[in-house]
Each structure stands twice: as C-alpha cells, then as structure tokens.
N, C-alpha and C positions, 0 to 999 in steps of 0.2 A: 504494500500500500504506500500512494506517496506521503511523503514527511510535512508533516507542518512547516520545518521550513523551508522545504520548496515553495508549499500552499502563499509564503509570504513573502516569498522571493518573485513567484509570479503574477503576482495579486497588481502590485504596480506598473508591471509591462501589459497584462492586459488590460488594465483602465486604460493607460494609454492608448492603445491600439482601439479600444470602443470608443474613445473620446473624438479621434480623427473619424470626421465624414464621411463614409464611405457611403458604398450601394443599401445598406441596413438605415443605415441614418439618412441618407435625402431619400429615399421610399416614404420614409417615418413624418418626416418634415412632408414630403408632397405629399401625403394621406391626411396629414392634419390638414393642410392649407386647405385640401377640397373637400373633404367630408368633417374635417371636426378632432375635435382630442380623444373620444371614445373610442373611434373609428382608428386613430393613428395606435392607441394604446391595444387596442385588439391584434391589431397589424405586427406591434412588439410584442405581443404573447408569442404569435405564433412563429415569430422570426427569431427567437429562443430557443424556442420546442425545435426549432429546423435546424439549430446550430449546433442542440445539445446532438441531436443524433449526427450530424455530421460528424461529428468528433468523437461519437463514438464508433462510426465505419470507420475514419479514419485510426483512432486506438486499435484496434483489431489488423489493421492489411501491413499501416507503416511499422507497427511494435514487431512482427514475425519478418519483417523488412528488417529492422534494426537489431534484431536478435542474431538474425543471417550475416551479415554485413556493416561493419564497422563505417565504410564508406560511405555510404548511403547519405550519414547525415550530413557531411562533407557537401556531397552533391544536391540533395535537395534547402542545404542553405545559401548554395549559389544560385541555384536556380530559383530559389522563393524571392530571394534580394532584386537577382533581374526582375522575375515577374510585376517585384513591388514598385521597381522604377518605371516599368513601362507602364502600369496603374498608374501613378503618378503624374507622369506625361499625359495620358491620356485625358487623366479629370484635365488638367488646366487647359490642352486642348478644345477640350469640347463644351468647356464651363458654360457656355451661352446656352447649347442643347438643349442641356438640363429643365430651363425653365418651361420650356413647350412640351416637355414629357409629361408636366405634370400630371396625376390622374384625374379622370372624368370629374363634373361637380353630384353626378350620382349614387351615393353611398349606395354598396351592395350588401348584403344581409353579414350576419356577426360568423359565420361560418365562410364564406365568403373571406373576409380579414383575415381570418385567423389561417385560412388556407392559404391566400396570398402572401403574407408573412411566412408561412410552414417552407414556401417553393423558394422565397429568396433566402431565406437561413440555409437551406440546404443548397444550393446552388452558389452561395455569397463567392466570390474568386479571392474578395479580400483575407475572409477569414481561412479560406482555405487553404493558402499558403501559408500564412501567420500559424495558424494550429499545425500544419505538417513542418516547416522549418525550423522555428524557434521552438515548440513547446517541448521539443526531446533533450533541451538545453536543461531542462528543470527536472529530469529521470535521476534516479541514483540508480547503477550499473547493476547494484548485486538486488533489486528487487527485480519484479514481472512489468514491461512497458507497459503493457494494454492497459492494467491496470489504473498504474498512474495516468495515461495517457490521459483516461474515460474522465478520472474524477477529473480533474485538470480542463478538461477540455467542459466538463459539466460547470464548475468555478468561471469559466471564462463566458459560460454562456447565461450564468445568472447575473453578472458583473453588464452582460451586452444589454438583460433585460431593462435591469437599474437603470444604464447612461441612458437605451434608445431613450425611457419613459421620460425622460427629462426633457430631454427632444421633442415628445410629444407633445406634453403639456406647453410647455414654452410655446412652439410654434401654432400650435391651439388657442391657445393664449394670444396669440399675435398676430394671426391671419393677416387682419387689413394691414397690417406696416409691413408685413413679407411680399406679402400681394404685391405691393403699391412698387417696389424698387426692384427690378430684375439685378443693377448691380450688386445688392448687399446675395444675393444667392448665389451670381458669379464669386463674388469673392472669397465665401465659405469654402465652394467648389473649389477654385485656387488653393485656398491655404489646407483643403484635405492632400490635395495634391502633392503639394513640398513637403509635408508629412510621409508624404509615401514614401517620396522619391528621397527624404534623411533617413529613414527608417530603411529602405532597401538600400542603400549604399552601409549601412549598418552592419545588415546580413549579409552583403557582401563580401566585407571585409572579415568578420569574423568566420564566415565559410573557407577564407582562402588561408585564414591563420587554422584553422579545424584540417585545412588538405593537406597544407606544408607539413605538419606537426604529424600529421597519420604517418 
C-alpha cells in the first residue's frame, strides 16, 4: 500500500496540475456559462468518476509495464513532457476557439452531465499523461505498483473534484462578466498553456536525468 508520505508528497503536484486549465476545467467553466452552477457541478461529479477509473486502467496495464521494465519510466517521462509541451502550444494556439465551443444554452437532463463529464474524465489527454509519467515518481520499489498507482491516482481525482467545483461555482457565479469579455477567456487559455509547456519541459528534463542515470 502506498505511504502516507508519498500520499503528501503528491498531494501538492497534483493541486497543481488540477489548478492549470485544462480540457476538465474550460468544459467546467463553459457548462456553467451556459446552463448554470448545478449543471457545471454535475459535469464535475462525473468528470471525477471518469478520472478515478482512468487511473485505475491505467494502475493495472502501466504497474505490470513497470514491474517488467525498469525503462519504461524513462521513456514514458519523455514522452508525457513532449506531449505536455505540444498541449501547451496548442491551448495558446487556439485560445480564440475556445470561446465559440462553448456548449448549447440548453441544459440537458442530470444524467446527461454526469455522462458528459464521465466521457471527458476518461478521455482527458491532460491527465493522462500526468497520471502515466509523473505519478510512478511517488511508488516505493519494494511495494505492488497497481496498488499504489489506484489509491494515488483515486487522491488525484478527488483533489480534480474539489479544484473543478471551484470553477464551477465561480464561473456560475459570474456568467454575465465571463460572457461579456472573450479576452479574459483567451487569457486563462494562454496562461493554462505556459503551464503546460513549464511543467512539460519539467518532465522532460527529469526523464533525461531518469535515462542517463538507468
């Protein structure tokens, strides 16, 4: 089982990482703007429930990966670091997009939410790198991976339900002045973005000190 101090070691990288905007959080933010805080709060139930079982398929495939192969982590922290910079690039890229996606102004029923939420938790590309590259950073070697993976990766997805709901509420709370400015939504977009792109030059570098040192 993993240790309490992992549980506290990774407690503050993944606030971090739920705190940067990604695809969970402007879903969360455009569900409030067009249906309401009830509607964006149902969306973050079920975009939890999507992330919990994410990480736990992921617990189960990468931990018999990481049991096998010493290398592995090596490689999937270069490649999660790239993925994170081409996210990165990407939001600031397309930052304008964004605001035309918004969803419909016709809230669809509370199952509905909760399902739509269930499909981006499970699908996020954010977290799905971040849970496969970094979180086998916080394993102790002589325990079972999957194990710790699952809690670990359950910790990160109650921690995502907390930030999204914050998100929600706020933007709930705020509709007409989010509405009213497409720049203050670009600029979110932007600054999730250079987050990505600090954060994946991060795992980059620590993947390449992880390969040398193998």
């Amino acid at each position: 089982m993993v240790s309490i101090a992992a549980v506290v070691a990774f407690v503050p990288v993944a606030a971090l990482i739920v705190a940067i905007p990604g695809p969970s959080v402007l879903f969360t933010i455009g569900r409030a703007l067009s249906d309401g805080r009830r509607s964006a709060l149902l969306t973050v139930l079920g975009n939890g429930v999507g992330l919990a079982v994410q990480s736990l398929v992921i617990a189960v495939g990468l931990g018999a990966l990481l049991a096998a192969a010493s290398w592995v982590l090596a490689v999937l922290k270069v490649a999660g670091g790239l993925y994170l910079v081409w996210l990165g690039v990407q939001s600031i890229r397309h930052r304008r997009e964004w605001v035309e996606a918004v969803p419909g102004t016709r809230p669809p029923r509370h199952r509905a939410h909760l399902a739509s939420g269930f499909v981006l938790g499970v699908t996020n590309p954010k977290t799905l790198v971040f849970l496969s590259a970094l979180l086998p950073q916080f394993l102790d070697p002589g325990q079972p991976a999957p194990a710790q993976m699952a809690v670990l990766g359950v910790v990160f997805a109650v921690l995502a339900i907390a930030g999204d709901s914050v998100w929600a509420v706020a933007a709930g709370s705020a509709r007409e002045w989010f509405g009213r400015s497409r720049r203050r939504v670009e600029a979110m977009r932007a600054a999730g973005g250079l987050a990505l792109i600090g954060l994946g030059a991060y795992t980059l570098a620590t993947g390449t000190e992880a390969r040398g040192s193998g």
